[in-house]
Each structure stands twice: as C-alpha cells, then as structure tokens.
The first five atom37 places (N, CA, C, CB, O) and aatype in JSON, in Angstrom:
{
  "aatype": [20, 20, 20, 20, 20, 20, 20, 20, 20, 20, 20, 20, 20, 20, 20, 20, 20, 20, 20, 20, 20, 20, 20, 20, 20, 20, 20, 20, 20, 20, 20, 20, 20, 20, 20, 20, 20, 20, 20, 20, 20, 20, 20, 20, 20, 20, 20, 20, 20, 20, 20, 20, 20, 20, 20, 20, 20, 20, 20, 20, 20, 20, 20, 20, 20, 20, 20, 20, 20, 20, 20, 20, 20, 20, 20, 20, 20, 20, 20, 20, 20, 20, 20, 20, 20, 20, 20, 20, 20, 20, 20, 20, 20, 20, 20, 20, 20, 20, 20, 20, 20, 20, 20],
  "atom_mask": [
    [1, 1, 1, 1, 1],
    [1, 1, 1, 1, 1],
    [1, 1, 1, 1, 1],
    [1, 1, 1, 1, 1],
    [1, 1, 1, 1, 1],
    [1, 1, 1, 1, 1],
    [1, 1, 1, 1, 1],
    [1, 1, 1, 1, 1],
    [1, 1, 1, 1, 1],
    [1, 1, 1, 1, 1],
    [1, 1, 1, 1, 1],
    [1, 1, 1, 1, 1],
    [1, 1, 1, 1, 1],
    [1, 1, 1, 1, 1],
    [1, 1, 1, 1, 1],
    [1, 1, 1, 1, 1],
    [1, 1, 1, 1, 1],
    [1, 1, 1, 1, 1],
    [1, 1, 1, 1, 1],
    [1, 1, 1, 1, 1],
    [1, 1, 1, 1, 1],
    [1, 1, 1, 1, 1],
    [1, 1, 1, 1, 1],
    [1, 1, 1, 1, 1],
    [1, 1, 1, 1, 1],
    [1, 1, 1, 1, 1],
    [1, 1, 1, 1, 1],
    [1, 1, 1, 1, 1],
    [1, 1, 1, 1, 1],
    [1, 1, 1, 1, 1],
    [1, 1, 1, 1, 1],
    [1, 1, 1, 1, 1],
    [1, 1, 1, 1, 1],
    [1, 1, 1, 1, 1],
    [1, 1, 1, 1, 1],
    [1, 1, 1, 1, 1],
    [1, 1, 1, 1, 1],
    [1, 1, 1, 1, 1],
    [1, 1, 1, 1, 1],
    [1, 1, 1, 1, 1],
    [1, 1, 1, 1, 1],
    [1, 1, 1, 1, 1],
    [1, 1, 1, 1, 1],
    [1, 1, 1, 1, 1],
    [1, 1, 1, 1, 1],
    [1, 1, 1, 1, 1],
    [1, 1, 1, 1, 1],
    [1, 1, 1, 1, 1],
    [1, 1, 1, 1, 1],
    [1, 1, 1, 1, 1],
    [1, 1, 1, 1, 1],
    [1, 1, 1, 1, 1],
    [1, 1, 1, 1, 1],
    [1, 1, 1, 1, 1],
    [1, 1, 1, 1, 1],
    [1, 1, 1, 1, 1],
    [1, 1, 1, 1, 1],
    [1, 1, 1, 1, 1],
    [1, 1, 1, 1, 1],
    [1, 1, 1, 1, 1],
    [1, 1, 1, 1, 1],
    [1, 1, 1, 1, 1],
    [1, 1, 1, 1, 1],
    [1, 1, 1, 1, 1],
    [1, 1, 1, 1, 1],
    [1, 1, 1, 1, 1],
    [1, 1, 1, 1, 1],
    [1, 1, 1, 1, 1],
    [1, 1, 1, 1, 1],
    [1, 1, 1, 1, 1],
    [1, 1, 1, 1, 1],
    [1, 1, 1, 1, 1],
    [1, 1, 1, 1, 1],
    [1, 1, 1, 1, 1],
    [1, 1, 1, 1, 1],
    [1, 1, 1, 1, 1],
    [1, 1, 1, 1, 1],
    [1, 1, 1, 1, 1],
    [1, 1, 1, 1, 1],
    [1, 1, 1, 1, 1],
    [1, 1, 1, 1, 1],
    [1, 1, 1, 1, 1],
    [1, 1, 1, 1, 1],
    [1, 1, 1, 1, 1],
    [1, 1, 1, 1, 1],
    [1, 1, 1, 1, 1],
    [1, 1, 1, 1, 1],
    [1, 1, 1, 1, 1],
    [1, 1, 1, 1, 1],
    [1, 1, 1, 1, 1],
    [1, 1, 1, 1, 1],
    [1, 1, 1, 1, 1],
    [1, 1, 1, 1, 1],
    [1, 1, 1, 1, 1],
    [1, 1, 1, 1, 1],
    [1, 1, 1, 1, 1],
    [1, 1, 1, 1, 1],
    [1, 1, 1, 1, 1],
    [1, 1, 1, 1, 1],
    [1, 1, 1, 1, 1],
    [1, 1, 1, 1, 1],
    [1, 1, 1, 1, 1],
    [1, 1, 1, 1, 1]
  ],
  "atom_positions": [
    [[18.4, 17.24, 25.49], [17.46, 17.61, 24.44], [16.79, 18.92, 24.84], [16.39, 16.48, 24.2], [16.49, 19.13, 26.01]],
    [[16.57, 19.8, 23.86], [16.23, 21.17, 24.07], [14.53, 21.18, 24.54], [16.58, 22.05, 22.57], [14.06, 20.13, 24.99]],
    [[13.89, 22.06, 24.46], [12.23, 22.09, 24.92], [11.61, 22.17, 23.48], [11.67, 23.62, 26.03], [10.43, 21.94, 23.18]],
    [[12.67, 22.55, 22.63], [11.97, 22.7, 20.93], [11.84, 21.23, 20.55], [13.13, 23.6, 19.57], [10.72, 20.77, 20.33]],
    [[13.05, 20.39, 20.44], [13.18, 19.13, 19.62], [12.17, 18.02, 20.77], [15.19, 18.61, 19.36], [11.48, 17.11, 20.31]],
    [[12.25, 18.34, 22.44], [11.36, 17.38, 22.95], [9.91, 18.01, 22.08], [11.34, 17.36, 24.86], [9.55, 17.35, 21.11]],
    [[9.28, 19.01, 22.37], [7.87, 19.22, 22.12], [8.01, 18.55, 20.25], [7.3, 21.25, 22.45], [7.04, 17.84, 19.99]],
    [[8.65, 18.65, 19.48], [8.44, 18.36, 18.32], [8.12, 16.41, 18.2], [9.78, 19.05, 17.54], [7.48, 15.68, 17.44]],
    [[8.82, 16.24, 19.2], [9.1, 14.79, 18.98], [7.67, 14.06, 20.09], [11.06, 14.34, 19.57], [7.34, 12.89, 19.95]],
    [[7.06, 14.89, 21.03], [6.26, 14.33, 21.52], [4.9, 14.99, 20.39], [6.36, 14.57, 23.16], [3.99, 14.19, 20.59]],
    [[4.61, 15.57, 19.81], [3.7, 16.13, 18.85], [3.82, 15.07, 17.69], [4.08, 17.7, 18.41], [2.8, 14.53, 17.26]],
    [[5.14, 14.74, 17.16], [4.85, 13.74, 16.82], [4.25, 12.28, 16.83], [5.32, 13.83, 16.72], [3.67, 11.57, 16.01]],
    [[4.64, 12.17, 18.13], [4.09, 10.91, 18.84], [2.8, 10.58, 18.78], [4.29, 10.94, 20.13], [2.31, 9.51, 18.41]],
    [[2.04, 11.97, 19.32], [0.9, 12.06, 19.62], [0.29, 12.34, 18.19], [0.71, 13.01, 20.72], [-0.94, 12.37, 18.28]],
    [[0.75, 12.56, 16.88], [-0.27, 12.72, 15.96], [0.15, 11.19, 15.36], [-0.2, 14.22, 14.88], [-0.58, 10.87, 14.42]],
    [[1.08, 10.26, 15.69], [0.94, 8.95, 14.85], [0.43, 7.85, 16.01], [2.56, 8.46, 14.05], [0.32, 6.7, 15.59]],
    [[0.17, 8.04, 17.14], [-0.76, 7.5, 17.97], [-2.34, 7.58, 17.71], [-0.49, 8.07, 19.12], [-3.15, 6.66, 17.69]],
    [[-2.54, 8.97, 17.52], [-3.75, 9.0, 18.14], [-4.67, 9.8, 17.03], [-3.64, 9.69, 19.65], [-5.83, 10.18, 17.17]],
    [[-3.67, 10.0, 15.69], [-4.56, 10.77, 14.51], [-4.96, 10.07, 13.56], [-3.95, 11.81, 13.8], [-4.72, 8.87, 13.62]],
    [[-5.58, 10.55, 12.56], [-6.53, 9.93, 11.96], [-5.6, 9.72, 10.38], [-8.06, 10.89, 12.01], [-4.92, 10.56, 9.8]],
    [[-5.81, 8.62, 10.07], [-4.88, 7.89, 8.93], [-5.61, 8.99, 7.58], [-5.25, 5.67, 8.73], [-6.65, 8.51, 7.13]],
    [[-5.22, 10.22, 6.98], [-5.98, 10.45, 5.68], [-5.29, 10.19, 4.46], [-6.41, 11.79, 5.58], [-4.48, 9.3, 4.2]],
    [[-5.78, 11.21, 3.69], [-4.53, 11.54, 2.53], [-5.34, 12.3, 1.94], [-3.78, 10.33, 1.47], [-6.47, 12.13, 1.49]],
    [[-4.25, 13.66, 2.02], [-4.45, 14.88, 1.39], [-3.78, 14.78, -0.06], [-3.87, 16.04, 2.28], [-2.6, 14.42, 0.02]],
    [[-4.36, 15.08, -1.74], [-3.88, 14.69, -2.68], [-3.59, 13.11, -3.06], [-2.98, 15.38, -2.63], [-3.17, 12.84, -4.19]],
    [[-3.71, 12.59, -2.56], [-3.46, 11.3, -2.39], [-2.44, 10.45, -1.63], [-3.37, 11.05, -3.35], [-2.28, 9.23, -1.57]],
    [[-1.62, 11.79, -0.89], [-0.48, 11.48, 0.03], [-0.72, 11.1, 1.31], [0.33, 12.47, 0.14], [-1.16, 12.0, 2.03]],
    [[-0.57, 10.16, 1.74], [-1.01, 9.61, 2.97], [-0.43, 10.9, 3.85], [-0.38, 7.96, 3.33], [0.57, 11.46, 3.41]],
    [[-1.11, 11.45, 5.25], [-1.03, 12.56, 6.49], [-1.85, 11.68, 7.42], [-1.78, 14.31, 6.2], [-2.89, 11.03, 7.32]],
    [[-1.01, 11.91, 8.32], [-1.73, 11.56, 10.05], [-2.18, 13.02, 10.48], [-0.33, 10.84, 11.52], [-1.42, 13.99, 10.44]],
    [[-4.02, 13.09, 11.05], [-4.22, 14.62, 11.21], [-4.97, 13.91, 12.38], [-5.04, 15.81, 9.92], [-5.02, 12.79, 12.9]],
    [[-5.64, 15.39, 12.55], [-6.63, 15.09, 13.74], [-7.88, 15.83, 13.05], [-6.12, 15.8, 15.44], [-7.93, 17.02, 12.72]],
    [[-8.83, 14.89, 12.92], [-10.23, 15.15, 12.05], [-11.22, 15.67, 12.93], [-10.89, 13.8, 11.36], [-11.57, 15.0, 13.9]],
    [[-11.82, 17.03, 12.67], [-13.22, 17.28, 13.91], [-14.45, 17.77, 12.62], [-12.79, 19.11, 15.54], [-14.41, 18.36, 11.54]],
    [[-15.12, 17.36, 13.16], [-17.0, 18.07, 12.44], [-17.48, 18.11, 13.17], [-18.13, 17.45, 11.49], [-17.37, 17.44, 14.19]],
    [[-18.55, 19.31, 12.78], [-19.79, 19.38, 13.54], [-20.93, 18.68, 14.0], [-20.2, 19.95, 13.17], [-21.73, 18.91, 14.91]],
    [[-20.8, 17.58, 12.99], [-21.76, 16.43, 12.77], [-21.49, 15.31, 14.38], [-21.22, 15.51, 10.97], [-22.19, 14.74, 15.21]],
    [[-20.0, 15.51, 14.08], [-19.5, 14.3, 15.15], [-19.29, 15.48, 16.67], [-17.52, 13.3, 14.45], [-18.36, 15.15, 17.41]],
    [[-20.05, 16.66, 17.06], [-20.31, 17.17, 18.18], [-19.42, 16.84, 18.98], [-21.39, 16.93, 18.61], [-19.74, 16.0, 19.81]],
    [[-17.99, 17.39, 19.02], [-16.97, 17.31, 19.76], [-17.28, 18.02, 21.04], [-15.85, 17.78, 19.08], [-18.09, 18.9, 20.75]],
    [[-17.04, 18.04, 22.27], [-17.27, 18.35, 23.59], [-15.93, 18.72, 24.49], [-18.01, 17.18, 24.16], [-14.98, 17.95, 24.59]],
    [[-16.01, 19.87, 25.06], [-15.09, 19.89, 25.68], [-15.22, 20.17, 27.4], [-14.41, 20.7, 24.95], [-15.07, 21.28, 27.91]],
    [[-15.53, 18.95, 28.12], [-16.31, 18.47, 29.45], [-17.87, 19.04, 28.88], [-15.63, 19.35, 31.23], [-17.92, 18.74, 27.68]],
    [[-19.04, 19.69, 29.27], [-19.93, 19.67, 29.32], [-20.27, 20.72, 27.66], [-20.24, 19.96, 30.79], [-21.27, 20.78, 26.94]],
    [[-19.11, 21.3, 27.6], [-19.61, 22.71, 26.35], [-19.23, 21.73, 25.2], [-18.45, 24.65, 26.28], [-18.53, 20.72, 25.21]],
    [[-20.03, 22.46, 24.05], [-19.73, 21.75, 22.9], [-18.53, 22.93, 22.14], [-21.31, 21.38, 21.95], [-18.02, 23.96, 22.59]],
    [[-18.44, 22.5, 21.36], [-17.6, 23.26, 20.78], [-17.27, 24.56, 19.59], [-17.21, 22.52, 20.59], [-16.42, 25.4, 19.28]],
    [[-18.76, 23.95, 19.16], [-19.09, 25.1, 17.94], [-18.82, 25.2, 17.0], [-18.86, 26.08, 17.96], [-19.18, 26.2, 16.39]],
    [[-18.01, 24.2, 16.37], [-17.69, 24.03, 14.98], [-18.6, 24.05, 14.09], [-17.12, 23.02, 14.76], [-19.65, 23.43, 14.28]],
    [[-18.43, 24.63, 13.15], [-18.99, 25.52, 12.39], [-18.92, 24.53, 10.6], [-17.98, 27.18, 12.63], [-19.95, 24.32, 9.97]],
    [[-17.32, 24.02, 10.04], [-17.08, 23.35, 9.62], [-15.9, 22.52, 9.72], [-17.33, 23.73, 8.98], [-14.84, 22.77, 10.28]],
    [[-16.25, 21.47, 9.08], [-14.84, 20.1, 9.3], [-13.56, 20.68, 8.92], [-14.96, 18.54, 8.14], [-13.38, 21.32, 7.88]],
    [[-12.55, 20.38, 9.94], [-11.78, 20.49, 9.86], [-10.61, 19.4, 10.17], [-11.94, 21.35, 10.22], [-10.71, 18.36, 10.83]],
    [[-9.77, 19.81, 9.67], [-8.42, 18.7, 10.06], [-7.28, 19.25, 10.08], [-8.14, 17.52, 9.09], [-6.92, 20.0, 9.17]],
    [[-6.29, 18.85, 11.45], [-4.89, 19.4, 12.27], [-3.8, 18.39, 11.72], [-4.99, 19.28, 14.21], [-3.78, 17.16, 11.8]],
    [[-2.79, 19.37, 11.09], [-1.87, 18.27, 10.84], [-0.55, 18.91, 11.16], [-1.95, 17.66, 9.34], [-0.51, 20.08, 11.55]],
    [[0.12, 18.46, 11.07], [1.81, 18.95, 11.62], [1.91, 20.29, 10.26], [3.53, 17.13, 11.38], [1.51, 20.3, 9.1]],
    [[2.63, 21.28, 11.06], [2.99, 22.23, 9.81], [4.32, 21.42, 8.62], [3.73, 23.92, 10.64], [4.56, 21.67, 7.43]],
    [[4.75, 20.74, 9.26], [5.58, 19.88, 7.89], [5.05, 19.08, 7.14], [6.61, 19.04, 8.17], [5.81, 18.48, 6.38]],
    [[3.79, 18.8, 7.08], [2.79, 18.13, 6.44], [2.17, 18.84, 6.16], [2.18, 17.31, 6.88], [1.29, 18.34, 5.46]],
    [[2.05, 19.92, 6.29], [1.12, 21.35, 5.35], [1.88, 22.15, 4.37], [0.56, 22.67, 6.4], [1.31, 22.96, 3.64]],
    [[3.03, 21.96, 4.34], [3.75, 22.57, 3.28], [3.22, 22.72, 1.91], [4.84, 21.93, 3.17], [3.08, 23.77, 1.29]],
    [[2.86, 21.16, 1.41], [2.72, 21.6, 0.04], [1.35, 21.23, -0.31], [3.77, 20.98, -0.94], [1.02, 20.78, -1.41]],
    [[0.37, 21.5, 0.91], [-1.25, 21.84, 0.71], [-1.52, 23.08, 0.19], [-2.07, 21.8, 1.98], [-0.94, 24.02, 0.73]],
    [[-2.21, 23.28, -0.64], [-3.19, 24.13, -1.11], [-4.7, 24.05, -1.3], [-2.81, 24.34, -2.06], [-5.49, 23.11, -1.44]],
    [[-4.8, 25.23, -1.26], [-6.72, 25.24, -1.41], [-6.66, 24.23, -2.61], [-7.75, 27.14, -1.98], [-5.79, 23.87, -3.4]],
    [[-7.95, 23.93, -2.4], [-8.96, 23.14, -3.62], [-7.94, 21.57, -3.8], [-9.05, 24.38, -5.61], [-8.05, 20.86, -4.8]],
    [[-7.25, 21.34, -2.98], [-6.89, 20.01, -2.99], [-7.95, 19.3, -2.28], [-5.56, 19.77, -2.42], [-8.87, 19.87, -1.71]],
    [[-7.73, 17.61, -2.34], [-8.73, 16.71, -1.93], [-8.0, 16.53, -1.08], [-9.28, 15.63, -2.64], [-6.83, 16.88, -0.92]],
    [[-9.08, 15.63, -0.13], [-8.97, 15.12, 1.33], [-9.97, 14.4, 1.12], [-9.04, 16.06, 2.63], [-11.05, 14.6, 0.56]],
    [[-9.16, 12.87, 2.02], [-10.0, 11.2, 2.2], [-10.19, 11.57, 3.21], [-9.36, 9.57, 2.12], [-9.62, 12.59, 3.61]],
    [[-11.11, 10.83, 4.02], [-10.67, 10.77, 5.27], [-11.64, 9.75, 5.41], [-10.63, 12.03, 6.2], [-12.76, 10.12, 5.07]],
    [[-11.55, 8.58, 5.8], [-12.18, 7.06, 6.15], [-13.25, 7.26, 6.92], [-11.23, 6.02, 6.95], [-13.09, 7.9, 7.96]],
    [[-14.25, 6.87, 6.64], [-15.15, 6.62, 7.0], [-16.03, 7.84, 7.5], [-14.85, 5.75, 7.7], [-16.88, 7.81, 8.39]],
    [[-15.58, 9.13, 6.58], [-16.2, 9.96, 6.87], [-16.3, 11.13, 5.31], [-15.56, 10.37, 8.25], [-16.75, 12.27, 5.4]],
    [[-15.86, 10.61, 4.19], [-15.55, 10.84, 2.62], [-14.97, 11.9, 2.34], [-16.61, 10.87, 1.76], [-14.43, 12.48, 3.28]],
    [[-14.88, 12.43, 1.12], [-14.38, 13.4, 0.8], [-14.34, 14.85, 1.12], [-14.57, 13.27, 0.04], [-15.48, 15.26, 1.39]],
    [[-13.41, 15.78, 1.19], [-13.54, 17.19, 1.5], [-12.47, 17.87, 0.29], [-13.08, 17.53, 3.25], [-11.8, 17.12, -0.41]],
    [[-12.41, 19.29, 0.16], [-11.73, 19.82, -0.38], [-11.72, 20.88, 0.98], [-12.09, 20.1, -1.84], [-12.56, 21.22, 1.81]],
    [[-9.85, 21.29, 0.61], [-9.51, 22.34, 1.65], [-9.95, 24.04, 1.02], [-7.66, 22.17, 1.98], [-9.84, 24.38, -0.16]],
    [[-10.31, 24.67, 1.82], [-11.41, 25.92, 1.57], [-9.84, 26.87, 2.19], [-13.48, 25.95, 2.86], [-9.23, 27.65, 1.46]],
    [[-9.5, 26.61, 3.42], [-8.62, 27.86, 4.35], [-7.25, 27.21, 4.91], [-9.62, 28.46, 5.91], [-7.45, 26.16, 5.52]],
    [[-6.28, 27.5, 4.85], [-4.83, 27.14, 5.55], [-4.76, 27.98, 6.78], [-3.43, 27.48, 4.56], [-4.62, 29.2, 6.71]],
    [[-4.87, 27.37, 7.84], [-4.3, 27.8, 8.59], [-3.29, 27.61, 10.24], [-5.03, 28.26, 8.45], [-3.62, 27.02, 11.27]],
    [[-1.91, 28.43, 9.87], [-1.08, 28.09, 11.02], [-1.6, 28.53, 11.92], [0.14, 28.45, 11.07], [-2.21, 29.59, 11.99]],
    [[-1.28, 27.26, 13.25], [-1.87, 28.42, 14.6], [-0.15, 28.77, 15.29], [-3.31, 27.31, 16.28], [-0.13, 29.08, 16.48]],
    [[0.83, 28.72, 14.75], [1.89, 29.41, 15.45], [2.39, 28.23, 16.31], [1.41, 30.76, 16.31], [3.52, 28.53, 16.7]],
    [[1.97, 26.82, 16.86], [2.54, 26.07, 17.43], [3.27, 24.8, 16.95], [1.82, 25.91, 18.12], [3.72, 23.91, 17.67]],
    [[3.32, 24.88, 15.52], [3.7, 23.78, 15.15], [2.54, 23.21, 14.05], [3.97, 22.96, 16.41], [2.86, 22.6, 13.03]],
    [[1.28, 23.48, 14.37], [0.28, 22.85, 13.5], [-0.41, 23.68, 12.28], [-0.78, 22.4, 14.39], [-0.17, 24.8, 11.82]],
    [[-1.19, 22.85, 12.0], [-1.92, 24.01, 11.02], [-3.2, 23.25, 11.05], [-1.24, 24.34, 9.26], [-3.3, 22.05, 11.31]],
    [[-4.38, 24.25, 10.7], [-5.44, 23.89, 11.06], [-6.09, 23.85, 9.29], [-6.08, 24.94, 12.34], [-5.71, 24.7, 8.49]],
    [[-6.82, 23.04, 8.99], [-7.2, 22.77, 7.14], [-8.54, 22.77, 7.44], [-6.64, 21.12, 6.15], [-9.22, 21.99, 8.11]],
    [[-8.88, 24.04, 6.64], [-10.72, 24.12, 6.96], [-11.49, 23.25, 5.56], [-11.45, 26.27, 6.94], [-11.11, 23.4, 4.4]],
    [[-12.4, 22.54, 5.9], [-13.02, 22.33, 4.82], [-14.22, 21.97, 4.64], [-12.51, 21.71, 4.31], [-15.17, 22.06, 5.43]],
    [[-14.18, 21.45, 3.36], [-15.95, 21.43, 2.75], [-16.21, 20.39, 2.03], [-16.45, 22.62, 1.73], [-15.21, 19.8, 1.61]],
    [[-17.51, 19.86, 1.68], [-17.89, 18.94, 1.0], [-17.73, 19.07, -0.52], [-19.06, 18.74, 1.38], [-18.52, 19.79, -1.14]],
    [[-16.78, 18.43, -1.1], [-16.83, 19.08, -2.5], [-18.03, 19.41, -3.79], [-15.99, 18.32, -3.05], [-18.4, 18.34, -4.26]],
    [[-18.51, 20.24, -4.26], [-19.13, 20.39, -5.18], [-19.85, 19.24, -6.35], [-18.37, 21.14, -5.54], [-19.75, 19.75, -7.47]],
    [[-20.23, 18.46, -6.4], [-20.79, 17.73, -7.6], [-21.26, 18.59, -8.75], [-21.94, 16.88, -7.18], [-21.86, 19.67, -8.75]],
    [[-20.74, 17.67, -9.93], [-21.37, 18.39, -11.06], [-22.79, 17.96, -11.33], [-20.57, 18.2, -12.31], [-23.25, 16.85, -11.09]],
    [[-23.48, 19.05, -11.9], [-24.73, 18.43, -12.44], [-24.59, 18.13, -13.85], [-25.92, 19.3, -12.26], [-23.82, 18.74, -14.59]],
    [[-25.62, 16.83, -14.35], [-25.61, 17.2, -15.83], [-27.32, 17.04, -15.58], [-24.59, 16.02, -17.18], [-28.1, 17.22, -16.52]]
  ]
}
C-alpha cells in the first residue's frame, strides 16, 4: 500500500472514530466540530478561535456551499460563511449562527 492510500484510509478511520456525527444539508458527515465557546487547548495555550468551525474530509466537501445548514447535536444550528481546503486532504467549514427573522 502506497503512503497516499495508507494516510487516506487512516484519516478515515480517525474521522469515523473520533468525529462528530452532523449533517450538512441534511446529509449525514462525520467532521470534527471546534468553538470558541467550548475553549479548545492545545497543552497549556488556548487556541483562539475566533468562530465555529467544522473539519471534514475534502470528499465530503464537494458539494458544500456557503449558506447551507449545519446540525450539529447538541450544539444547534450553523450556516457555512467560508470553504476552506487546507491542502491535506481536509477542508476546514467556517461558520455562524444563522440569522432569525424578525416579524
């Protein structure tokens, strides 16, 4: 097995182990969910997130676009604001609390 198809297949592993069950559009995605709220740490530094975001395989970002919805359990709704690949396989989905209407 090559170093491409192992890293793909352990990335997989590791996002249906250990990611977070959503659904973007209503399509179920295994991602990895971070906010600012939930003060992620990395040993003593925090991290600085700015806004929520969620990591999902770039073959699961294909047919995301802005202003789609995002579940995410036990932490509610978002709409995606920014796409972005980081070049390793993933993509990083910036987002936001969606808008309510007023009447």
């Amino acid at each position: 097995m090559d170093f491409r198809a192992l890293s793909d297949r352990m990335d997989r592993e590791i996002f249906n182990r250990l990611g977070d069950a959503v659904r973007i559009d209503g399509r179920p995605v295994r991602g990895m969910f971070a906010a600012p709220w939930l003060q992620p740490q990395m040993g003593r530094l925090n991290t600085s997130l700015r806004e929520p975001m969620l990591t999902v395989r770039d073959a699961d970002a294909v047919s995301v676009a802005r202003d789609m919805l995002v579940e995410v359990p036990g932490e509610g709704e978002f709409v995606v604001v920014n796409i972005e690949p980081d070049g390793t396989g993933d993509t990083v989905l910036v987002l936001r609390r969606p808008k309510r209407e007023t009447r």
